[in-house]
N, C-alpha and C positions, 0 to 999 in steps of 0.2 A: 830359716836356717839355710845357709851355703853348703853343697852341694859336699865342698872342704871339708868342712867342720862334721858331717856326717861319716864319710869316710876316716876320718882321722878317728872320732871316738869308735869307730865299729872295728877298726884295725886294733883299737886299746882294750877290745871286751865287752866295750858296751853294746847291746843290742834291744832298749826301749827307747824308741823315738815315736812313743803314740805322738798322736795330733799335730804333728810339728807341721808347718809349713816348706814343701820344699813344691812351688809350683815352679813350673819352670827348668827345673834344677837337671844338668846333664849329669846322669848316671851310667852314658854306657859303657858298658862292658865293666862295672860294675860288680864285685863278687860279695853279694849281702842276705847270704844262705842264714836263714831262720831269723830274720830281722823280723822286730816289732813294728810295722807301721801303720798300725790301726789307727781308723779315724785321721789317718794324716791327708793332705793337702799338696795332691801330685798334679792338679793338672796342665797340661801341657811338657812333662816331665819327660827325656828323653831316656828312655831305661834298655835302648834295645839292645840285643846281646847281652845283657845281664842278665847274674844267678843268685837267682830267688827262689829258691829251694826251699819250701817247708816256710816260704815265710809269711807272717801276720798282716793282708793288705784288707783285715774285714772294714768294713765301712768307711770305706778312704775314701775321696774325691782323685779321681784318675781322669777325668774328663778330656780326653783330645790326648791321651798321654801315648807315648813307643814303647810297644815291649816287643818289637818283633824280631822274632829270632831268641827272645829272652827265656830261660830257663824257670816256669814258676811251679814244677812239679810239687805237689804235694800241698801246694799256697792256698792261704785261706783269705777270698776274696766275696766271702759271702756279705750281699747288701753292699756291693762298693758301687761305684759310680766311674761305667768305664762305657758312657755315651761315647759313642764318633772318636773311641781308640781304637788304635793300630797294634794286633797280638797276631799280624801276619807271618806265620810259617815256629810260633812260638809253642813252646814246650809246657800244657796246661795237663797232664796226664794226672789223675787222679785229685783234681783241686777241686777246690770247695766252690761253687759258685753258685749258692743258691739264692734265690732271691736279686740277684745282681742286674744292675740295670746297663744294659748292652745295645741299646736302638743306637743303627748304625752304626756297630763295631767292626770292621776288618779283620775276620777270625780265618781268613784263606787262608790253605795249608796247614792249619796250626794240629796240631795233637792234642785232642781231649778222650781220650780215651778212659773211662772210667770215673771221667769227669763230674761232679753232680750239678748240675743246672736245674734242676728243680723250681718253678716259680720264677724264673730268670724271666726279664724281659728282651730278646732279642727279632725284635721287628726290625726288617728291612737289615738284619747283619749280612754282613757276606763270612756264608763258611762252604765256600765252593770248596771242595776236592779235604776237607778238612777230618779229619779220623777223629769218629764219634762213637768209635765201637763199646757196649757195653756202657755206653754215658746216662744219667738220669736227667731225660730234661718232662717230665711229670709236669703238665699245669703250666709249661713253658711258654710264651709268646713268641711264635716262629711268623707271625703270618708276614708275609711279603718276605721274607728273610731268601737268600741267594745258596742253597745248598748240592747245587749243579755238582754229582760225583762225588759229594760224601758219603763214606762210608758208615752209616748207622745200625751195623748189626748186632743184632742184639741188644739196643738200644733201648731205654726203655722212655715213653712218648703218652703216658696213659693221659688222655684228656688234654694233650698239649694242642695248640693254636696253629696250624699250620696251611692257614686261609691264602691262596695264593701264594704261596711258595714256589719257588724252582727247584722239585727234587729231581730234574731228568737226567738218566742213569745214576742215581744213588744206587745204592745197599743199603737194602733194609728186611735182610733173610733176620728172620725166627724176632724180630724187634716185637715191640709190644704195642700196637696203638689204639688199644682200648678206649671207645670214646670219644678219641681225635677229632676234631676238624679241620677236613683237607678240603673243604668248598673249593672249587675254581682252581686249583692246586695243577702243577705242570709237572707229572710220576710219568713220562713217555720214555720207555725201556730202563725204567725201574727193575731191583730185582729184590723181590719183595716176596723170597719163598718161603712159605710158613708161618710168613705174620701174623698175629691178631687186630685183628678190626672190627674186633663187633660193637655194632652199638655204632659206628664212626660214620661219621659225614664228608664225604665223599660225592656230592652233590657236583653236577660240571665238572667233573676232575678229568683231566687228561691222561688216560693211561692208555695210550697209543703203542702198542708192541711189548707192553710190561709183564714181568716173569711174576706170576701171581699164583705158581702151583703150589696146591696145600694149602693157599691162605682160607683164616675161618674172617669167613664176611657178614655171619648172621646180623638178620638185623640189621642193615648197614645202609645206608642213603645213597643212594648209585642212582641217582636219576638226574637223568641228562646227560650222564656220563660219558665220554669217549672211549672204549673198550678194543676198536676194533684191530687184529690180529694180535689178543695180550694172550698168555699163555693162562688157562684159568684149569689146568686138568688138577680133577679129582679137592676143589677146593669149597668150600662152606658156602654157598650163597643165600642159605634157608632165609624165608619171611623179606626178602632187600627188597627195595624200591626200584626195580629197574627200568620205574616208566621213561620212555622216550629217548633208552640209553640206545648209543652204538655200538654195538657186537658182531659188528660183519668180520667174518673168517676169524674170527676167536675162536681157542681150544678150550672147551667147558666138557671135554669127556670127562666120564664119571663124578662130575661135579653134582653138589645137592642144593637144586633149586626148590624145593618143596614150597609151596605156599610164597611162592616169591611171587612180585608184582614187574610183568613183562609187557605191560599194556601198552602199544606204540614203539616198542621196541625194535631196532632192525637187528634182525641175527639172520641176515643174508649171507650162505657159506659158511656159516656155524658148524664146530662138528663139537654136537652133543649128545654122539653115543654110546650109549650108557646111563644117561646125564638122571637123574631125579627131579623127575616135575610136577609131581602129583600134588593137586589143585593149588596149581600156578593159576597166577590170570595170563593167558596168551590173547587176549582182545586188541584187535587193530594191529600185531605182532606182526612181522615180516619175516617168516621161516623160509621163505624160497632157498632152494638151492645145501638148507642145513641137512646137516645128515642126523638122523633121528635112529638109528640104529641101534633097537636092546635100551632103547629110552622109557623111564616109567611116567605113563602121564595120566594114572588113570583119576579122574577126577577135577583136571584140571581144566578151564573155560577157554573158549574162543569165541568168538563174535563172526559176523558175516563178512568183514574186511581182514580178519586174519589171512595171508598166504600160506600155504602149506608147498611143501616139497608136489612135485608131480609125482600122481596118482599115489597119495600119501591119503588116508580115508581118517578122519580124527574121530565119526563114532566110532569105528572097527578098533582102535585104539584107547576108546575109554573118556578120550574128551566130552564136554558138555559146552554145547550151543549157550551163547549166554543170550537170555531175554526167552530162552524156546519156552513151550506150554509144556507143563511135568507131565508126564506119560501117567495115564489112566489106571488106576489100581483093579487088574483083573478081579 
């Protein structure tokens, strides 16, 4: 179908054009609010600056298609096919996108907010600086994906892929990422207060200077991690993995590391006063210079290469020598 002959019958009332053919076809600027194009055949189709409002684009072929700048609030584009499209600085605020397949999409600028992506695959997209506030991307494939300065708060991310990512300085206060995987991930001055992350992997991730107070990390794979000077006061760390992480001059006051695993850890300049650590592993840890001030550690291990603060005594504080011989039952 010609691009014509569309416009002409949509001008007259009609608005089903499942499955039709319009690869190709210049629609911009375009005003085709609550159009049927399910199932239809847009790839390469230039739609940018058009309004599409509320309209029907589920399981289309979009492949390579322009909608940047285009209006598709409210549009159902769930299951469509919008590889290596162009939805740059485009208007997607509460549409349907779940399941949709988006590897290498240019979603910069665009507004999704309230968006559902759910199941979507968006690997390797770019959605730098993109408003994803309150968006559902659940089970979503982020990994490699470009999210440099978007805003994801309140987001919800349960179990979604976000292996290698660029989140550096996003938003991502009170979001949800339950489960996540952020392996290898680039979060450096993130601001990520209140998060959930438990359960999440988090494994080599970069969070170099990131606002992490109040986040719940229980249970949370942090080893190897970059940490050093993130803000972590008064936030979850209970049972983590933080073998081998960097924590130098990180804020973890009143933070609860109970039973977390700090084994090789450097938290040189640490101030963890307050902090909960009671039967933490601290073996081979590097606490020089941390401030342990009003710290609970009673129960927790060290080994003979642990550093301590000067003239800081870890029996007189409760620690346990790990490998010592158990003291003699009077």
């Amino acid at each position: 179908m010609e691009a014509a002959e569309l416009l002409s019958r949509y001008a007259a009332g009609d608005r089903y054009f499942r499955s039709v053919n319009l690869s190709g076809a210049n629609l911009m600027e375009a005003n085709l609010i609550s159009i049927d194009l399910g199932q239809a055949r847009l790839s390469g189709a230039n739609c940018s600056k058009s309004n599409l409002k509320d309209a029907d684009l589920s399981g289309a072929d979009l492949l390579a298609a322009y909608f940047s700048f285009a209006n598709l609030s409210g549009a159902n584009l769930s299951e469509a096919n919008l590889y290596a499209s162009n939805f740059s600085k485009a208007d997607l605020r509460g549409a349907n996108l779940i399941g949709a397949l988006m590897q290498g999409s240019d979603l910069s600028g665009a507004n999704l907010s309230g968006a559902n992506l759910s199941g979507a695959n968006l690997q390797e997209a770019n959605l730098s600086g993109a408003n994803l506030i309150r968006a559902k991307l659940s089970g979503a494939n982020l990994s490699w994906a470009k999210l440099r300065g978007a805003d994801l708060m309140e987001a919800e991310l349960i179990e979604a892929n976000l292996r290698e990512a660029n989140l550096w300085e996003s938003v991502l206060i009170r979001a949800d990422l339950t489960g996540a995987n952020l392996e290898g991930a680039r979060l450096s001055g993130v601001m990520m207060e209140q998060a959930r992350l438990e359960g999440s992997n988090l494994q080599d991730a970069k969070l170099w200077g990131a606002k992490l107070r109040a986040c719940q990390l229980a249970d949370t794979n942090l080893r190897g991690a970059s940490l050093s000077g993130a803000n972590l006061w008064t936030a979850d760390l209970s049972r983590c993995d933080l073998t081998f992480a960097d924590i130098r001059e990180a804020d973890l006051m009143g933070s609860a590391l109970s039973e977390a695993n700090l084994s090789g850890a450097n938290l040189r300049g640490t101030d963890l006063s307050g902090a909960d650590l009671t039967g933490a592993d601290l073996s081979g840890a590097n606490l020089s210079l941390a401030s342990l001030n009003g710290a609970f550690l009673e129960g927790a291990i060290y080994s003979s290469n642990t550093r301590f603060p000067v003239d800081f005594d870890p029996e007189l504080e409760g620690l346990k020598l790990f490998g010592a011989a158990p003291e003699a039952t009077p």
